[in-house]
LODRENKOL-86452 format. One record per atom (N, C-alpha, C, CB): x, y, z. Coordinates in pm, whole numbers, plus 50000, padded with zeros to 5 digits. Glycine has a CB too. Layout:
N
XYZ...
END
This chain:
413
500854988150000500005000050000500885012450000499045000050122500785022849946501605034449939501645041150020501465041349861501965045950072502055053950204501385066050228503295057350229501135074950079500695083750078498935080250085501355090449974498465071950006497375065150048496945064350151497365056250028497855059550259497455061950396497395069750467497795057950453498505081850445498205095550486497185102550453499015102550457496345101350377495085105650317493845105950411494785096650202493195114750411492225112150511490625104550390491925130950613490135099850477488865094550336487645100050332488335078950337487295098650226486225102050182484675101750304486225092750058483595110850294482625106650363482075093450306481705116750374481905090150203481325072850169482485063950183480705069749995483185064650189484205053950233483945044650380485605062450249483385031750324483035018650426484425019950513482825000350332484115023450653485045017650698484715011050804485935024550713485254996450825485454984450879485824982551022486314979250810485324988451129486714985751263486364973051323486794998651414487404966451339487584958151428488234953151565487744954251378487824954151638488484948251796488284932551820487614956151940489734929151795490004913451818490024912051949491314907251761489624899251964488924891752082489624873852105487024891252032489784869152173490454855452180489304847352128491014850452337488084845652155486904838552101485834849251996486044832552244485464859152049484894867751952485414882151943483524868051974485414888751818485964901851738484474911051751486554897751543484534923051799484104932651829484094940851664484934937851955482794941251605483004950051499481604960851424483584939751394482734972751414481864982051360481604984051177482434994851424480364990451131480404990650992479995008350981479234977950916480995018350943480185032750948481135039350845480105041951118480305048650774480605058250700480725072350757479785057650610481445078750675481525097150751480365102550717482795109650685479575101850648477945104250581476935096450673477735097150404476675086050635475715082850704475255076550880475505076450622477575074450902477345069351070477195053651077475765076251146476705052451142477085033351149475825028051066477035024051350476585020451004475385016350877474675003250925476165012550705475134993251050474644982851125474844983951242475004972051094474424975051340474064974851448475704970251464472684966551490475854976751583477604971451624477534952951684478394984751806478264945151658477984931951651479114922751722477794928751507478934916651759480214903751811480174894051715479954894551968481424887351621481334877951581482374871451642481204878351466482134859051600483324847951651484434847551561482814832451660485414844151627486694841951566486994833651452487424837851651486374821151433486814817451352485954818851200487144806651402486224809151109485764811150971484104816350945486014796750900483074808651027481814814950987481624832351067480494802851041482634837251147482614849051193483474858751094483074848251331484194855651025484914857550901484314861250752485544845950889483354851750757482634848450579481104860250640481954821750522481034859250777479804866350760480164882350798478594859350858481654884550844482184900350807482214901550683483584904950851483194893250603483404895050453481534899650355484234876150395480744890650374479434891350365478894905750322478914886950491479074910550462478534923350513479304938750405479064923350706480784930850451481764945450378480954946550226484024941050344480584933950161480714935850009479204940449968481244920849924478174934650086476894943250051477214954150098475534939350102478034962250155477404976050214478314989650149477564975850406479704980550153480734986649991480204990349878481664976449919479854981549792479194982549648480944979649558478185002749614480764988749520482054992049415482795001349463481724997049273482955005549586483595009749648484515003049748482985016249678486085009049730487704996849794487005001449945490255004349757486734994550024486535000850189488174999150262485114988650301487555000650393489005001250466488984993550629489455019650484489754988450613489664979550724490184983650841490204968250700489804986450959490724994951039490744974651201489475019151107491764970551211492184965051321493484963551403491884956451302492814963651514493844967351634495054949151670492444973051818496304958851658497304948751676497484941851820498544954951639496614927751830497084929751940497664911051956495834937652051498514912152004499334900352021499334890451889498794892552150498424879151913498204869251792496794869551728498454854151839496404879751809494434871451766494004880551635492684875751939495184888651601494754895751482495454890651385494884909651482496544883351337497014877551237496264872451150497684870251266495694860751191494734849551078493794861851029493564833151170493554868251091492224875751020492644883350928491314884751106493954894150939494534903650903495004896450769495504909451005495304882550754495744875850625494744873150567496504864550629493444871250603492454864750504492114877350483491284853450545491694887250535490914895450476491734911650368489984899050615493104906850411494094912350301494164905450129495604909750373493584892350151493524880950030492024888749971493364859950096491344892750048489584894049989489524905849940488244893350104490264915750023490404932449980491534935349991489694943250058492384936949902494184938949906493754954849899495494930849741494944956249976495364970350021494044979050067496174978349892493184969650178492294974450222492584977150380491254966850184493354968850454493344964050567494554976750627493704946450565494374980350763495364990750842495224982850943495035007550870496384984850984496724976951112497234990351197498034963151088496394988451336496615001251429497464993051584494675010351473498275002351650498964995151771497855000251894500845001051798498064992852017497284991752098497315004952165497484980752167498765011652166498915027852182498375034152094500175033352182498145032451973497835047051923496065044451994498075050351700495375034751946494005032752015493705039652131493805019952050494745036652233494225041852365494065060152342495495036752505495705063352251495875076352278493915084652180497895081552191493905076252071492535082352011491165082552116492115072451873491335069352204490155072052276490435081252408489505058352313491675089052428491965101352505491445109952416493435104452545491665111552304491115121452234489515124152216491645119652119488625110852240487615104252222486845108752357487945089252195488075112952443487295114552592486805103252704486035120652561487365090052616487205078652728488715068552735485675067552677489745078552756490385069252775490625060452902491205073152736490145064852998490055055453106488935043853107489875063553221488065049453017486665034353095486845025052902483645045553153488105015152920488535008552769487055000152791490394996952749486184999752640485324983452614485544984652454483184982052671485224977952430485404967652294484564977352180484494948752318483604987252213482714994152153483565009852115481364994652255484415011152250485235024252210486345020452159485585033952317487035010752166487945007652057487975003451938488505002152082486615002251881486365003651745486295017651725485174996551697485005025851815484865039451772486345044251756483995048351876487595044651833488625047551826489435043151692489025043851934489335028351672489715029651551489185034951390489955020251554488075034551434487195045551294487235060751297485415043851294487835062751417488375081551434489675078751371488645090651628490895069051384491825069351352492585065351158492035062551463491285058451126491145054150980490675062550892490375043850963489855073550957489175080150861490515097650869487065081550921491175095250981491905108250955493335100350859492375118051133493085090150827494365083150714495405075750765495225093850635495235076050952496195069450998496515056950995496235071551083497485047251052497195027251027498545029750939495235018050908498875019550935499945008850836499504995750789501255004350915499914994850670499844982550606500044971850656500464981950523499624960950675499974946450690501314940250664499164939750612502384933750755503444934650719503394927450615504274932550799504384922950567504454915250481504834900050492505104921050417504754888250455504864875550465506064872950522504684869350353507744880850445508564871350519508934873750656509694869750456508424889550663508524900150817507854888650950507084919150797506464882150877505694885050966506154869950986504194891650947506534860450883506744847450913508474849650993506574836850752509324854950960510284856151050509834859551179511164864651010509284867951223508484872451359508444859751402506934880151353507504851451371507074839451395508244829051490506704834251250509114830651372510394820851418510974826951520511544817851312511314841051512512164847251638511384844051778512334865151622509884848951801509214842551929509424826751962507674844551915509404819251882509274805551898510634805251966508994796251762512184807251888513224805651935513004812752050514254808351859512724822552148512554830752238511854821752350511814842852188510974814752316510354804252368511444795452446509604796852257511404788252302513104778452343514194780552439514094778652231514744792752455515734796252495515024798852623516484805852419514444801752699513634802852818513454792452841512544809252823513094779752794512464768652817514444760152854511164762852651515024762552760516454756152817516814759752929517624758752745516574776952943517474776253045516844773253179518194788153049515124773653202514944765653302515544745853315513424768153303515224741153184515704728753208516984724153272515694724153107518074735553217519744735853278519074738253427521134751553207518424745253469518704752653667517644732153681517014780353759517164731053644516254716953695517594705753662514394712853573518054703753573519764694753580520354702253690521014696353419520624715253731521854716153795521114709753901522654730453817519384712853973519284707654086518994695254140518734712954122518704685954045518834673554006520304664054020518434675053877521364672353962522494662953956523084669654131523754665753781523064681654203523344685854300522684676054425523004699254288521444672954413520984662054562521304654554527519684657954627521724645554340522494632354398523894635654404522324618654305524744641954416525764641254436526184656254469526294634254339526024664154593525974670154657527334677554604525664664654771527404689254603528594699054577529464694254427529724698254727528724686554372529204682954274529004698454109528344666654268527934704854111527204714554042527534726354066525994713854058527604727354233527264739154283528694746554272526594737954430528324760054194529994766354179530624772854288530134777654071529924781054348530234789554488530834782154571529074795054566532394781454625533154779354694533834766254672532654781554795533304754554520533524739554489534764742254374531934730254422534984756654327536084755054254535444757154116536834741554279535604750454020535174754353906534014754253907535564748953812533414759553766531604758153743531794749953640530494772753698530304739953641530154730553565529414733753447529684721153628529194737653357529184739653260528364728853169530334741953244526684729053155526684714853128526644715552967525344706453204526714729552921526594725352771528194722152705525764739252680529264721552805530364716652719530644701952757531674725752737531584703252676531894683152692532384676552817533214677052588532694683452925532454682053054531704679453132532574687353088530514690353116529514692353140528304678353131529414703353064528414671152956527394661852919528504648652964526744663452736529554649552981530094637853018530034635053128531114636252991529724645753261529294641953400527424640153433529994655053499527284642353349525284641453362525254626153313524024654853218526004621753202526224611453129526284599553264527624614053027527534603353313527824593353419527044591853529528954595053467526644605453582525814609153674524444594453679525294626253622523934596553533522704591953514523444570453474521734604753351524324571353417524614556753407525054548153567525974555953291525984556753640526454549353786525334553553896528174555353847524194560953886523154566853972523814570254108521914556853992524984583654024525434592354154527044585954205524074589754298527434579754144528694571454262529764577154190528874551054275530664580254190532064583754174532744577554045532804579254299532704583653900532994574953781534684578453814532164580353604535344569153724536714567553681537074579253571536894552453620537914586453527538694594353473537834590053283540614589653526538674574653317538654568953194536674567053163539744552553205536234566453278534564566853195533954581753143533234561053318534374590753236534084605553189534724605453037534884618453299535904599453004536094606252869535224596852802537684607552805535374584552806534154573352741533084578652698533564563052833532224586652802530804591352804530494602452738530364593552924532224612752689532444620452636531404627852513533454615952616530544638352459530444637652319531654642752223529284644952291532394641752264533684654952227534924649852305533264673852298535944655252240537164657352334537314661152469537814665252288537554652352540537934653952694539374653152728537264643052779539764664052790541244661352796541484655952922542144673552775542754645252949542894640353061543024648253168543724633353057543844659053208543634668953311542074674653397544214679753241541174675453280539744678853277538884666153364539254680253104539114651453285538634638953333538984639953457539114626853271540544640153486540724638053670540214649053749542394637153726540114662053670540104671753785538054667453797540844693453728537544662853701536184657453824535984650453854535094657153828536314640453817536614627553875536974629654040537894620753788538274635654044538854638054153537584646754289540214647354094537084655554218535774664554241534624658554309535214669254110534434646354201533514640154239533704630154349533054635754140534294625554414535134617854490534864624754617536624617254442535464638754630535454645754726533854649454809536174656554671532864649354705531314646954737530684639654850530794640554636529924644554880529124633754999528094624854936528224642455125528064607554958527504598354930526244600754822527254593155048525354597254764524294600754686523044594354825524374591754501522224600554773521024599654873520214583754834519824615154845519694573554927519104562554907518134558354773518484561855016517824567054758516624568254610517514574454508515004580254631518504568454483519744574954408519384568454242521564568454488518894554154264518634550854117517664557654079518344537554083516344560554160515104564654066515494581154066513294560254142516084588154091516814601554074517234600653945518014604654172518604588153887518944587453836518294585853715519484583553878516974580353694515944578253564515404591453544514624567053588515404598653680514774609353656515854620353535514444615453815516964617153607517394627853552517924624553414518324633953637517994613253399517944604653231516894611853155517414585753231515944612753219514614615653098514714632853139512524605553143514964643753221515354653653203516144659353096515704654453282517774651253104518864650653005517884649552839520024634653049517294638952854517184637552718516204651452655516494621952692515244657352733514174667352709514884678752699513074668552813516614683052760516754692852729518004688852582517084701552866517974680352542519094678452437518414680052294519844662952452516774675852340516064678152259515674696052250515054668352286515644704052352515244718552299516534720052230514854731652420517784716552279518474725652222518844720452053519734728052322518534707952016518154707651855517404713551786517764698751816516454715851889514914724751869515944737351785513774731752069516044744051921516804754151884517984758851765517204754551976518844748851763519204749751631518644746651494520024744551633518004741651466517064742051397515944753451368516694733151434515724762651450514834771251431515954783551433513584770751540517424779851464517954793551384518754792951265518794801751470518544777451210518374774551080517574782350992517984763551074516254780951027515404781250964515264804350967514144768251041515934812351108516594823351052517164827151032516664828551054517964818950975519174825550871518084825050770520864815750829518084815450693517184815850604516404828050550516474808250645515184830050651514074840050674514824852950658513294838850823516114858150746516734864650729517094872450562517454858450795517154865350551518504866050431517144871250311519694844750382515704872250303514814873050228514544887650283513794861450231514754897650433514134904450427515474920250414513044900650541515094930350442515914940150455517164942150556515124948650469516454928050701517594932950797518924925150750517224929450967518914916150654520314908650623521814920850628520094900850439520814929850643522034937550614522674943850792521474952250485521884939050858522464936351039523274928751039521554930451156523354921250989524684909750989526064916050988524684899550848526284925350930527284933650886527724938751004526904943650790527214943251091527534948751205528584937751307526084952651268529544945851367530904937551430529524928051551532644952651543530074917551606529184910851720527614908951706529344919251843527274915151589525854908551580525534898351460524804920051569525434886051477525314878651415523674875851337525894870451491523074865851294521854860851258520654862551355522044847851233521144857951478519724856751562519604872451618519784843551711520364879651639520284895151685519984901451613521204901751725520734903451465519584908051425518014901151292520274919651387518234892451322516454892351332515614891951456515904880251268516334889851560515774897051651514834910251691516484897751684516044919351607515734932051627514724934651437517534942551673515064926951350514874933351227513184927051240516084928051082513184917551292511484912351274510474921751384511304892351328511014930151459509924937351529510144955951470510184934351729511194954151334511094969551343511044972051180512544978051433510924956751111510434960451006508734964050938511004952150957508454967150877508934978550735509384993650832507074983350589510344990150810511375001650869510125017550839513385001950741509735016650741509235028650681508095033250776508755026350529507955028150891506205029450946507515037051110504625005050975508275036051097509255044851173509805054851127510185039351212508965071451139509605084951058511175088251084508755099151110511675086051201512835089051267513125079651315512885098051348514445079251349515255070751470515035066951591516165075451504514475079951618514245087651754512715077351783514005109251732511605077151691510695075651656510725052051702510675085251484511905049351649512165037051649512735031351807513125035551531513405043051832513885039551974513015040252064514855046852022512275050352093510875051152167510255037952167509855061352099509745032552035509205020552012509655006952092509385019251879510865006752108511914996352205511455000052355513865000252186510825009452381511185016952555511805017452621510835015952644513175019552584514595023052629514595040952617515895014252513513535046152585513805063852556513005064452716512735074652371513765071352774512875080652918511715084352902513405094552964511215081752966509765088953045509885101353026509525087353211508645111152988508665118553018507545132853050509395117052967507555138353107506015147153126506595163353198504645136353272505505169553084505325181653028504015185653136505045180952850504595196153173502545202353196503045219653293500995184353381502805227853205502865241953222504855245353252501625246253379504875249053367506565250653359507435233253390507105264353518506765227953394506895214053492507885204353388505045204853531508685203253345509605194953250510155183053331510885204053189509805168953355510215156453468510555148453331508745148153602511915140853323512595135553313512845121553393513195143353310512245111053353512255097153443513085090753407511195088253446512535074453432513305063853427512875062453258512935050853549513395051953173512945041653073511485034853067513835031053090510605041852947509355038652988508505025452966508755047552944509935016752918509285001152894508444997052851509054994952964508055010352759506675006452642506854996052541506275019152542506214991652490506834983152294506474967852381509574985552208507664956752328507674946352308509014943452410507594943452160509064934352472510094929752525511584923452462509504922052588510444918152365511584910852269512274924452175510694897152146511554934452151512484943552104513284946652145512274951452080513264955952241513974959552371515284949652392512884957852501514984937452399515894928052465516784926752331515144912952532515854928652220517564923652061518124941352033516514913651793517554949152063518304961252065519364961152172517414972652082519344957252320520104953252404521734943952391519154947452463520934936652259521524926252289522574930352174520674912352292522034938152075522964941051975524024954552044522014945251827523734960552132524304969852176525384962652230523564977952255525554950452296526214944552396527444943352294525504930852471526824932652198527524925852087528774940151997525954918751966528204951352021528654963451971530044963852057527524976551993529454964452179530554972552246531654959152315529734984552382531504950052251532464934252220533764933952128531464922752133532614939652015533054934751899534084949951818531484928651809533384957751796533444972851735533494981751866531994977251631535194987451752536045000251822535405009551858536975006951749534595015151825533665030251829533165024651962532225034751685532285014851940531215011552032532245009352184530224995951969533715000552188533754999352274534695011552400533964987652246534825018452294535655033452343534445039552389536555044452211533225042752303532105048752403532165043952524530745046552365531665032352563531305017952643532105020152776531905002152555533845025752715534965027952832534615041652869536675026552786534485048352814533505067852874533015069152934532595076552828531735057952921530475059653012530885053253105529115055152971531515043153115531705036453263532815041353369532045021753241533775052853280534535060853335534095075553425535265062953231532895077253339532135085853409530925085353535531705090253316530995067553594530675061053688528695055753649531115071753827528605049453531527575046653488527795031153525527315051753348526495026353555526855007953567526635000453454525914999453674527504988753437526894985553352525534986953232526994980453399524804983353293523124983753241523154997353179521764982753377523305004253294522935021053222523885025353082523395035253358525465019453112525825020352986525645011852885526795022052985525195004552855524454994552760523305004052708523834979652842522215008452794521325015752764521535030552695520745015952868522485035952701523185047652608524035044952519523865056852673524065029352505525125023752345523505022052237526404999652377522515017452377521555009352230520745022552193520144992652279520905032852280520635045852171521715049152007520925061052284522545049152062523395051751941523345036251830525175055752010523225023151884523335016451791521895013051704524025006051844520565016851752519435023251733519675033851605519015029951871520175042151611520405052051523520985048051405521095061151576522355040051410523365029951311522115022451252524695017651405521645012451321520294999951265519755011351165518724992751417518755020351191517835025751172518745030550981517375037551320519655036751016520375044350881520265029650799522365052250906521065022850836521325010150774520005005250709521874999850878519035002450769517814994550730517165004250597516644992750880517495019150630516705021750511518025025150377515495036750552519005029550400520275026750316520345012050237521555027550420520495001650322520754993350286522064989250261520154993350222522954998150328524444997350302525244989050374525025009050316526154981950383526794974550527527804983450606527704959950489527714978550687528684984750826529924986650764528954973650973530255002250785531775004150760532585012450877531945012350619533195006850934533555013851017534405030351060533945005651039535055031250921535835041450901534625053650846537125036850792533535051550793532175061250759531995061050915530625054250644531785053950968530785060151102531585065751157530015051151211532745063651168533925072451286533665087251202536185065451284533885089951083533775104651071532285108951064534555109650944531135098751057529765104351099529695109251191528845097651110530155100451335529675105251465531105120251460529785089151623532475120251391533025131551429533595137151283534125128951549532715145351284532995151751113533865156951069532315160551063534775163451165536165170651180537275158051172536285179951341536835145751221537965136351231538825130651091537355124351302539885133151073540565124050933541605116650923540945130950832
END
């Protein structure tokens, strides 16, 4: 859809469509700027016969006129719909965020008492002055897809690792635990699966050097074998119910060996996804690899529905709080608006920045020289690397490092 199209405010006969998605039923209005609501405001159900009998309605009350679809983004329950009814009326459908809604029904005069009736009226104030964005597009929205799922995964491992560490710790006591036992165990290296290995084959008792490397998936070096071996030795006895522990933690082992195939596999599958949309060109950046940025590229593409930088960073809620009212100028904390998962791959690419790339990590030494903690300086890199993304995504250029040093200092040569 063109953009300018959408900036357009519409016509008084122009059908427009609002909808408020619902987990079982969608909240929907049918009104023109002329005549006002042309049906009774209605609940349909979510799935297909709540679907065919919106579609129904749009095409008797349209005529030969493109209408406009106005629905509110909200988590998953607007997708399926937002695709079928983009297939029935292309370049009919606007997709509105759950902020701009609220802010129209401030304008609306009810933004405190939210129901399902003013957030349509809200979105038919907001459609008819031209506002909304297009429907992302397939590989945006199917990458999206994959990045939550992996997001899933990776939450789901790392509880399974803290349930192994506490699992292999009561049968074999100080064996896991890092604080004051000397090294940390590590279960995703070959150490790590070669003592869970044994753990779960001797149910807790003290293996030999030579079975840790046996049980090995990988290279075990002999120094490594004795020093837990030796470790394990030093342990107090395994507890009486040591075999059925031991099954337990067999069928644990195996559930987390399985996410983490999961997991590779689903960042198989974004590289892939990647590589089809605009952010391939995040890759370029020092320390951010595939999953960072589609991380960050699947919640901030079509770059174009972001006017500014400034505009994109806000969106993350890493920009301050802030409130205005007569002489009164307050300056807060981070207002943790947007998506988490944004937030967290802007974070994460900032990190990867100030790792990897000179610029980033000379800032990185400034701010923490100037007694910022950690966090806080992370949070004033992913402003600036916010700004880098943002150029990049609509450029399309790759990371050069010697351009940005005289961007950020124009005098420098």
């Amino acid at each position: 859809m063109d953009a300018d199209v959408l900036r357009r405010s519409l016509s008084g006969s122009t059908l427009v469509v609002a909808i408020d998605p619902g987990k079982a039923w969608h909240r929907v209005w049918f009104s023109t700027g002329d005549a006002g609501l042309l049906a009774e405001p209605r609940s349909v159900p979510s799935l297909r016969p709540g679907l065919d009998e919106v579609t129904a309605t749009i095409r008797r009350l349209a005529g030969a006129e493109v209408p406009v679809v106005a629905i509110e983004a909200t988590g998953g329950l607007h997708g399926a719909w937002v695709r079928a009814l983009e297939e029935r009326f292309p370049a009919s459908v606007r997709v509105f965020a759950p902020s701009e809604t609220a802010a129209a029904r401030a304008q609306l005069g009810s933004r405190r008492f939210k129901s399902d009736d003013r957030d349509c009226a809200a979105l038919t104030y907001l459609a008819r002055q031209g506002q909304g964005r297009a429907a992302p597009g397939d590989p945006v929205e199917v990458m999206r897809a994959a990045v939550r799922y992996r997001r899933g995964l990776v939450a789901d491992r790392k509880v399974a690792q803290q349930r192994l560490h506490d699992q292999l710790n009561a049968m074999c006591p100080g064996l896991s635990a890092p604080a004051g036992h000397g090294r940390v165990l590590q279960l995703e290296d070959t150490s790590g699966q070669a003592v869970l290995a044994c753990a779960v084959a001797f149910a807790g008792r003290p293996p030999a050097a030579r079975s840790l490397r046996a049980r090995a998936p990988g290279r075990l070096s002999d120094s490594n074998a004795r020093y837990w071996a030796e470790r394990w030795r030093a342990c107090l006895p395994p507890p009486p119910d040591a075999a059925m522990r031991a099954e337990r933690l067999g069928r644990g082992v195996i559930r987390w060996q399985a996410i983490r195939a999961d997991i590779a596999a689903v960042e198989a599958d974004i590289a892939v996804l990647l590589a089809a949309t605009a952010g391939q060109v995040l890759t370029s950046l020092p320390g951010v690899g595939v999953v960072r940025a589609a991380g960050f590229a699947a919640f901030s593409l079509p770059i174009e529905r972001f006017p500014t930088a400034g505009h994109l960073y806000s969106a993350t809620g890493l920009a301050p709080s802030r409130y205005q009212s007569a002489t009164i100028n307050r300056t807060g904390r981070i207002s943790r608006t947007g998506l988490a998962e944004h937030r967290d791959a802007l974070m994460g690419i900032a990190w990867g920045l100030s790792q990897r790339c000179a610029p980033f990590a000379e800032r990185d030494r400034e701010l923490r020289a100037r007694g910022m903690s950690p966090i806080k300086a992370r949070v004033a890199l992913a402003r600036h690397a916010c700004r880098l993304a943002y150029r990049m995504l609509h450029t399309q250029q790759p990371f050069d490092e010697q351009r940005y040093r005289q961007g950020r200092h124009p005098g420098q040569r």
